[in-house]
N, CA and C atoms as a LAMMPS dump frame, in Angstrom:
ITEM: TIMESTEP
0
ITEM: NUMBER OF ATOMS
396
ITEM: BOX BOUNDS ff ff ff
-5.0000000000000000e+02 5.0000000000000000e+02
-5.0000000000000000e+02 5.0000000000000000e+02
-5.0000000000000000e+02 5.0000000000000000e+02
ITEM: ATOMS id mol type element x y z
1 1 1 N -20.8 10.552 -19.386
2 1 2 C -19.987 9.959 -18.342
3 1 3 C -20.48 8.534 -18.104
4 2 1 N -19.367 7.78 -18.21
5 2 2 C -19.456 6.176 -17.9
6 2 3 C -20.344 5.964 -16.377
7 3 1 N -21.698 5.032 -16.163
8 3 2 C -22.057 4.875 -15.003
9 3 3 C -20.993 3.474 -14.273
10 4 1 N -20.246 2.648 -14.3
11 4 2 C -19.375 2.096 -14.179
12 4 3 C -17.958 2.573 -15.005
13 5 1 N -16.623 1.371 -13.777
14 5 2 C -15.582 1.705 -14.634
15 5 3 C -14.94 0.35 -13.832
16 6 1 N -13.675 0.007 -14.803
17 6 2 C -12.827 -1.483 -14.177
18 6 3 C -12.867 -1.091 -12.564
19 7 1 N -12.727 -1.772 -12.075
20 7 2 C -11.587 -1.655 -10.916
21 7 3 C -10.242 -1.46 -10.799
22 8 1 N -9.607 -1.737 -11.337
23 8 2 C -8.376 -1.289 -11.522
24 8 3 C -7.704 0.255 -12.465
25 9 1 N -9.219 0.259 -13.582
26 9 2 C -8.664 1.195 -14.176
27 9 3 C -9.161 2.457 -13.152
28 10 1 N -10.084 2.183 -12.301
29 10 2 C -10.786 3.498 -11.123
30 10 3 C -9.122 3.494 -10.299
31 11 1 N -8.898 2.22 -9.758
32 11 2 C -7.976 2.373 -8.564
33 11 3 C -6.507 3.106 -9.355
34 12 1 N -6.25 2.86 -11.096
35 12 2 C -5.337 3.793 -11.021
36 12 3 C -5.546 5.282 -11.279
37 13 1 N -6.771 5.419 -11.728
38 13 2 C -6.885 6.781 -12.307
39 13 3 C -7.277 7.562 -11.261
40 14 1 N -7.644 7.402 -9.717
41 14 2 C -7.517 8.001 -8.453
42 14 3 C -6 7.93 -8.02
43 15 1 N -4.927 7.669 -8.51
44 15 2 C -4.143 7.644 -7.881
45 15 3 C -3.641 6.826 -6.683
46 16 1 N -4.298 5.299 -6.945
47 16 2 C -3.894 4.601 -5.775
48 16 3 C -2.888 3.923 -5.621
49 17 1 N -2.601 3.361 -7.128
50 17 2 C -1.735 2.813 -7.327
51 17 3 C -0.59 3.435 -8.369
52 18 1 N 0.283 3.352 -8.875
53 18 2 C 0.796 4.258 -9.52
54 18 3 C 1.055 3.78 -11.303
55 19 1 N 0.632 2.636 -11.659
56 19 2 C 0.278 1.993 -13.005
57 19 3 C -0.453 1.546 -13.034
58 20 1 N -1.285 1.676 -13.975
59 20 2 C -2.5 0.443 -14.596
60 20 3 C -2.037 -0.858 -14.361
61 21 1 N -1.061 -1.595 -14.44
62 21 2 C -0.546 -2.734 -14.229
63 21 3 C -0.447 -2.974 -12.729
64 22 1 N 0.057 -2.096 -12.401
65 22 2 C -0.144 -2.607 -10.381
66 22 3 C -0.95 -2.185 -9.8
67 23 1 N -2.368 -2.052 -10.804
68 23 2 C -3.349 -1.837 -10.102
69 23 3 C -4.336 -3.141 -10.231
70 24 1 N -4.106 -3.718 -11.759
71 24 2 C -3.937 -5.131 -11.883
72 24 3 C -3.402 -5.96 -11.414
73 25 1 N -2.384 -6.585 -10.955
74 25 2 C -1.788 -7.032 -10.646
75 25 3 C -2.156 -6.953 -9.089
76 26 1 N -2.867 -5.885 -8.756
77 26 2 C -3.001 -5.619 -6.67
78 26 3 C -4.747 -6.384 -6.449
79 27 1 N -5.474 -6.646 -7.963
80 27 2 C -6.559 -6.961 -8.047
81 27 3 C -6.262 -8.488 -7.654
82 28 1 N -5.851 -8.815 -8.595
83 28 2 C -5.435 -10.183 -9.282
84 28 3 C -4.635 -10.798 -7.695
85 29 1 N -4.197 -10.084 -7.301
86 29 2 C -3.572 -10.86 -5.278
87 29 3 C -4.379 -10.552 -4.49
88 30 1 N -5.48 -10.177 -4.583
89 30 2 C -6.594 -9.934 -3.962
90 30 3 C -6.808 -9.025 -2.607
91 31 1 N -5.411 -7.851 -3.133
92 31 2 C -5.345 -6.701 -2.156
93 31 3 C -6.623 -5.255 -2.803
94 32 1 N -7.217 -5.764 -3.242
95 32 2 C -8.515 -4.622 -3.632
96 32 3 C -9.515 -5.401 -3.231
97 33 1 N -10.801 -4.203 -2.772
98 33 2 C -12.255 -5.292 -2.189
99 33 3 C -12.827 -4.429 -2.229
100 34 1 N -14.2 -4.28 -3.262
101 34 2 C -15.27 -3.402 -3.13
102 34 3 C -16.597 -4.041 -2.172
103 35 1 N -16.774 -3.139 -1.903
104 35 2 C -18.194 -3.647 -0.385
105 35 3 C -17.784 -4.905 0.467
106 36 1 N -16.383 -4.78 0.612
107 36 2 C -16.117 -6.492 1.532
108 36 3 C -16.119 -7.5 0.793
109 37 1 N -15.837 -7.486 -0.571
110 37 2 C -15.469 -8.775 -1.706
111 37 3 C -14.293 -8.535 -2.317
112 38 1 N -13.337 -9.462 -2.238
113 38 2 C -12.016 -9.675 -2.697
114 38 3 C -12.662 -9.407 -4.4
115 39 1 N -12.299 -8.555 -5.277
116 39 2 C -12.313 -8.287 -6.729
117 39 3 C -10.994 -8.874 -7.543
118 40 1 N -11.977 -9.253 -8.714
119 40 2 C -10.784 -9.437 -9.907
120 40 3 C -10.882 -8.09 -10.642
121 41 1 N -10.047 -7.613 -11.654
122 41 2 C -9.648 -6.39 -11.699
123 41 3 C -10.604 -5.883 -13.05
124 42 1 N -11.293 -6.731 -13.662
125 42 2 C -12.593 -6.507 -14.415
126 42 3 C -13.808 -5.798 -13.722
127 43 1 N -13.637 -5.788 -12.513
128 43 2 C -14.778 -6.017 -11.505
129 43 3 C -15.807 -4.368 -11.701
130 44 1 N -17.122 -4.172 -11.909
131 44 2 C -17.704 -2.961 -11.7
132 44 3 C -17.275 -2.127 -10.883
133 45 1 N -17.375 -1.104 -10.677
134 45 2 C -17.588 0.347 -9.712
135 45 3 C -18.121 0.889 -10.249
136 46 1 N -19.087 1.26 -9.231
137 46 2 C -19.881 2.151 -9.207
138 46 3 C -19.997 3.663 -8.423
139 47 1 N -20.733 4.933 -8.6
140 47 2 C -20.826 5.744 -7.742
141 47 3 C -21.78 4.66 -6.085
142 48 1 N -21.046 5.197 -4.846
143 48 2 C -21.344 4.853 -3.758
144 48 3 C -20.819 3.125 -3.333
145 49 1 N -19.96 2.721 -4.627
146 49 2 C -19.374 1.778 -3.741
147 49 3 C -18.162 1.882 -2.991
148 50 1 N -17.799 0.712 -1.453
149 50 2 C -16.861 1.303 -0.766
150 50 3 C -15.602 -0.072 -1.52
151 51 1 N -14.116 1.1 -1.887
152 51 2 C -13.475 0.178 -2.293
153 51 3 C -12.049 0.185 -1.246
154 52 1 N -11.699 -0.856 -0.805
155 52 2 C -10.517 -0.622 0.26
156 52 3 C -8.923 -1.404 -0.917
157 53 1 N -8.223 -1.091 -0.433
158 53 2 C -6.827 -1.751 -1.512
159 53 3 C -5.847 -1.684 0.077
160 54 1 N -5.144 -2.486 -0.419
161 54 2 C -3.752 -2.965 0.468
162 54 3 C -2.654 -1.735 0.157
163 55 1 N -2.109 -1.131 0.273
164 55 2 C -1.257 -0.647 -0.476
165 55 3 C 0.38 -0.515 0.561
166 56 1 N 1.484 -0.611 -0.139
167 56 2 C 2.628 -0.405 0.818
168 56 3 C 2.632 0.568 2.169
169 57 1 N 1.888 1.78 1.717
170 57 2 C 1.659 2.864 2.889
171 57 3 C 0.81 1.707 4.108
172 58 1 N -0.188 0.626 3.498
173 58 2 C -1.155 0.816 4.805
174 58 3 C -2.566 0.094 3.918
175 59 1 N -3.815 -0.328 4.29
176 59 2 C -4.635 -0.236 3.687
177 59 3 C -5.676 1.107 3.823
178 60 1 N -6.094 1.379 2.977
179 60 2 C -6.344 2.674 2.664
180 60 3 C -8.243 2.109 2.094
181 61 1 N -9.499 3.547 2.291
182 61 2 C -10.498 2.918 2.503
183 61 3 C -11.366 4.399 1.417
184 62 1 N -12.229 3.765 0.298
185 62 2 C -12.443 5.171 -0.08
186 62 3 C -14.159 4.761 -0.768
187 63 1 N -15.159 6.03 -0.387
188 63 2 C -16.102 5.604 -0.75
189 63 3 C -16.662 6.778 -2.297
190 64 1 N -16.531 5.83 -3.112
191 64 2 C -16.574 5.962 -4.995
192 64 3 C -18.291 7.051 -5.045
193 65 1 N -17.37 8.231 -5.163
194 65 2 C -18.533 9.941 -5.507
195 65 3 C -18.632 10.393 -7.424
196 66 1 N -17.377 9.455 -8.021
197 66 2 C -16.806 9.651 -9.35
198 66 3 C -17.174 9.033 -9.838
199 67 1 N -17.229 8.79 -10.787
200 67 2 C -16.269 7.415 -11.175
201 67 3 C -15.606 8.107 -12.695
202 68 1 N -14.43 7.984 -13.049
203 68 2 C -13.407 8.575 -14.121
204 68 3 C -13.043 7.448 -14.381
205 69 1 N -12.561 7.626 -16.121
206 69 2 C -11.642 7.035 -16.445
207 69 3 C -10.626 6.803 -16.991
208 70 1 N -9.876 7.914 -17.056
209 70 2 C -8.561 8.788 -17.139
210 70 3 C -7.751 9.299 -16.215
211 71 1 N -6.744 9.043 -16.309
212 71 2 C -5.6 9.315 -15.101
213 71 3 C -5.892 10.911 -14.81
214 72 1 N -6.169 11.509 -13.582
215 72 2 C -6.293 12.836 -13.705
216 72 3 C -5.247 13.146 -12.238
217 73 1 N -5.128 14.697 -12.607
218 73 2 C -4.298 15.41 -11.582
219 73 3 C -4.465 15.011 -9.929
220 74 1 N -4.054 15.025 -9.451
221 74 2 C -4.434 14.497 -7.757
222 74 3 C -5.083 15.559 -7.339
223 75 1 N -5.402 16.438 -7.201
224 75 2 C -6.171 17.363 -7.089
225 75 3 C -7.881 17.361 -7.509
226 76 1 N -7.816 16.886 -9.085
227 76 2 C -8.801 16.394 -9.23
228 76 3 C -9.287 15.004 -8.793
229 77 1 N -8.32 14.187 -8.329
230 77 2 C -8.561 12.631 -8.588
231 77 3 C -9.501 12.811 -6.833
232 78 1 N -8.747 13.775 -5.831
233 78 2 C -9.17 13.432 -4.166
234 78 3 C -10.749 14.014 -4.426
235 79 1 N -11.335 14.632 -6.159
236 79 2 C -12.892 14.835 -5.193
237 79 3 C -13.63 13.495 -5.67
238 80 1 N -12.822 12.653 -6.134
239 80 2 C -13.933 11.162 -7.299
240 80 3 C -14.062 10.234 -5.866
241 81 1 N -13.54 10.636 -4.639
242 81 2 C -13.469 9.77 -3.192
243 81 3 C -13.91 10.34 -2.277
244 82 1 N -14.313 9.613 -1.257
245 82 2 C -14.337 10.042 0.107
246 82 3 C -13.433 9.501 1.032
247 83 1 N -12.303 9.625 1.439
248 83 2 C -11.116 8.629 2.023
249 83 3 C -11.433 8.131 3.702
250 84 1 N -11.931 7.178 4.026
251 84 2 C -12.266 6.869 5.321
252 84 3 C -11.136 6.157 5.625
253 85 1 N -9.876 6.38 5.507
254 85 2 C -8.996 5.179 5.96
255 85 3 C -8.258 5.193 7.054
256 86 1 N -7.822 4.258 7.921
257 86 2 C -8.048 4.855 9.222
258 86 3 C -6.436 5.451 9.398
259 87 1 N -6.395 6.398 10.354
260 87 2 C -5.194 7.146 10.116
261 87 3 C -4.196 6.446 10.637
262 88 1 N -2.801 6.578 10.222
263 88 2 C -1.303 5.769 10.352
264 88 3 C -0.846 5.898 11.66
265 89 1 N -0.613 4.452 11.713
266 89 2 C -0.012 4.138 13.293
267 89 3 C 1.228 5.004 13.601
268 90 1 N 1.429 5.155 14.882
269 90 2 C 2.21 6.306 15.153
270 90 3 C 3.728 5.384 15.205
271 91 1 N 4.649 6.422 15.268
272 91 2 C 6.17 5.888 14.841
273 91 3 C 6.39 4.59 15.608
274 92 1 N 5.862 5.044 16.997
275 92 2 C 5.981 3.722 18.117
276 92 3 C 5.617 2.346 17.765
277 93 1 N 4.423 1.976 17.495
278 93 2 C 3.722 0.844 16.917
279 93 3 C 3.806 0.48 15.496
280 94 1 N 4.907 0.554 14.466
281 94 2 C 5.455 0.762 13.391
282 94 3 C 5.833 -0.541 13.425
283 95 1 N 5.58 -1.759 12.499
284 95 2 C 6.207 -2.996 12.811
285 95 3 C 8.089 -2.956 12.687
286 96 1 N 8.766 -3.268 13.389
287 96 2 C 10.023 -3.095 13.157
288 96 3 C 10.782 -3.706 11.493
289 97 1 N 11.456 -3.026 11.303
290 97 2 C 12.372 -2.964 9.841
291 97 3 C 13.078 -4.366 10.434
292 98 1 N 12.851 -5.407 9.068
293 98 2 C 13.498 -6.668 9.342
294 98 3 C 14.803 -6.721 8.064
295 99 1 N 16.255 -7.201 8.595
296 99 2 C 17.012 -7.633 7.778
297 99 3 C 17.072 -8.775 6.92
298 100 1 N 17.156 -8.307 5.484
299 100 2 C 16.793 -9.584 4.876
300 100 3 C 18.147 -9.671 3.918
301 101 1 N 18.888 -10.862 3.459
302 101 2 C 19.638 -11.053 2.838
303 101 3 C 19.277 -11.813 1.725
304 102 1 N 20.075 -11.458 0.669
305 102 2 C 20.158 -12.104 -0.79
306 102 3 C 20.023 -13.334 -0.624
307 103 1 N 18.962 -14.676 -1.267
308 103 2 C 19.308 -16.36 -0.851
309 103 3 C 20.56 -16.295 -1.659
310 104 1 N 21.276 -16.884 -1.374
311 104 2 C 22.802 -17.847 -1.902
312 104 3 C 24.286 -16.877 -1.183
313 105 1 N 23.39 -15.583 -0.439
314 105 2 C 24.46 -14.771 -0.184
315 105 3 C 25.691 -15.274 1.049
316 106 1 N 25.394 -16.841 1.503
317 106 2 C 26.021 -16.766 2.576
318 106 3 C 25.92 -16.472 4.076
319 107 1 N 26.943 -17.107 5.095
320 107 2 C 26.664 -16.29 6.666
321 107 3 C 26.644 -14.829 6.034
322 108 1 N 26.36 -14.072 7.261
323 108 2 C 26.771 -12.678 7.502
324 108 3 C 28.441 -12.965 8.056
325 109 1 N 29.303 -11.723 7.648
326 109 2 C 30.333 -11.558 8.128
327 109 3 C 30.206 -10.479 8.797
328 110 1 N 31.677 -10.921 9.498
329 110 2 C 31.745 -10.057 10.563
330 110 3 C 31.206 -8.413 10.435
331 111 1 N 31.543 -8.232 10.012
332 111 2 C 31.26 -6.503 9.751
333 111 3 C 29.706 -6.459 9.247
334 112 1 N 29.197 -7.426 8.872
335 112 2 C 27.805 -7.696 8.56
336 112 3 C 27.275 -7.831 9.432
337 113 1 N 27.568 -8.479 10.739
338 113 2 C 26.853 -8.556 11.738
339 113 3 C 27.06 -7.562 12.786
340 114 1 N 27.914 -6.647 12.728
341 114 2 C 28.212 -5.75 13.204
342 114 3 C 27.023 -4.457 12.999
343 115 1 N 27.05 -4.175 11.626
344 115 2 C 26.234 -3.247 10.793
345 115 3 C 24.433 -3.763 11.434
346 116 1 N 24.152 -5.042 11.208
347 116 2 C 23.026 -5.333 11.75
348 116 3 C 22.94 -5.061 13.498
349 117 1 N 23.714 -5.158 14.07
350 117 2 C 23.929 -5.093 15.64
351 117 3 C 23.754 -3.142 15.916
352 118 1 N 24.223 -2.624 15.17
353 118 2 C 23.701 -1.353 15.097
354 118 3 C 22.757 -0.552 14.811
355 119 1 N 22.279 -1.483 13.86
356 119 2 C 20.99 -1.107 13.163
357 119 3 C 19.903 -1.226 14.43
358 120 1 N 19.938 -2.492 15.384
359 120 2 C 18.894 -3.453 15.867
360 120 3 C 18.99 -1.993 17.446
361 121 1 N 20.073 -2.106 17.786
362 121 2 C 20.652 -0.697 18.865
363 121 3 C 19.365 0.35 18.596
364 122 1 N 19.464 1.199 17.414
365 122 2 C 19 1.92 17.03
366 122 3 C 17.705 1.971 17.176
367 123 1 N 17.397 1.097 16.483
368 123 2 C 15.59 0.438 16.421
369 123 3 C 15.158 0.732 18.039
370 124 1 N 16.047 0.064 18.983
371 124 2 C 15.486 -0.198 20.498
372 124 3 C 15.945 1.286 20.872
373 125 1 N 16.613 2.207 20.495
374 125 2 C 17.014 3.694 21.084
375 125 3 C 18.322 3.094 22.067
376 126 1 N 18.924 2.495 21.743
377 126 2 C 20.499 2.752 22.631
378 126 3 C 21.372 2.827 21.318
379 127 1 N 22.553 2.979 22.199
380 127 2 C 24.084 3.234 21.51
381 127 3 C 24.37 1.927 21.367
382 128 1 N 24.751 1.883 20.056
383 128 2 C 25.46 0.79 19.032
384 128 3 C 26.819 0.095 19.881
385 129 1 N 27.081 -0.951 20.172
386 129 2 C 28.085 -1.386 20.916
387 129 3 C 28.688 -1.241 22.301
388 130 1 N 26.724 -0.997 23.049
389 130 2 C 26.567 -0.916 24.586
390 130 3 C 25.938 -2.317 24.837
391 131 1 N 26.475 -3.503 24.907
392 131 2 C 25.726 -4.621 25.124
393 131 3 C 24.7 -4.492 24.451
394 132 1 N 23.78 -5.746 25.653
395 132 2 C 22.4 -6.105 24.372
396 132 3 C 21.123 -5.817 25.074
């Protein structure tokens, strides 16, 4: 068994990321950090280092008991960690869902702004086309 492994190839073969490439690629934007250092995706791991990653869910926090270097079952992958990450903000404190449009797409039309005016209702918990 390897006493090191990439960083990226650890962060995909735990299952953090879901390709070798966007686990590269999450190195390389400097959303991975072992012991509090922004990593390039060459970077060592070791058993007992702590590695945190950005990931869409949230940043997520795990301290390295493994180290593998083969994609393995998730089952096997949750004993190569210890997951300290802190648990997900509750629905309330959820940053709100922002509307974003295509660049070159134009105003919103009417019925476009309508659809957003319902959406925004929703978000705040009233009925769609009760004032504002």
């Amino acid at each position: 068994m390897a006493e090191s492994v990439r960083a990226d190839v650890w962060t995909w073969a735990v299952r953090v990321y879901k390709s070798r490439s966007m686990a590269s690629s999450a190195c390389k934007a400097g959303h991975v950090s072992v012991n509090g250092h922004k990593v390039k995706a060459s970077h060592a791991i070791k058993i007992g280092d702590t590695v945190e990653s950005l990931t869409p869910g949230g940043t997520k926090k795990y301290v390295v008991t493994r180290v593998i270097t083969k994609r393995v079952g998730a089952a096997v992958a949750a004993g190569c960690y210890e997951d300290h990450s802190p648990p997900p903000l509750p629905k309330a404190e959820r940053p709100a869902v922002v509307a974003q449009r295509d660049p070159g797409a134009g105003r919103p039309t009417k019925r476009d702004r309508r659809r957003l005016d319902a959406l925004r209702a929703r978000s705040e918990g009233r009925q769609p086309g009760h004032g504002r």
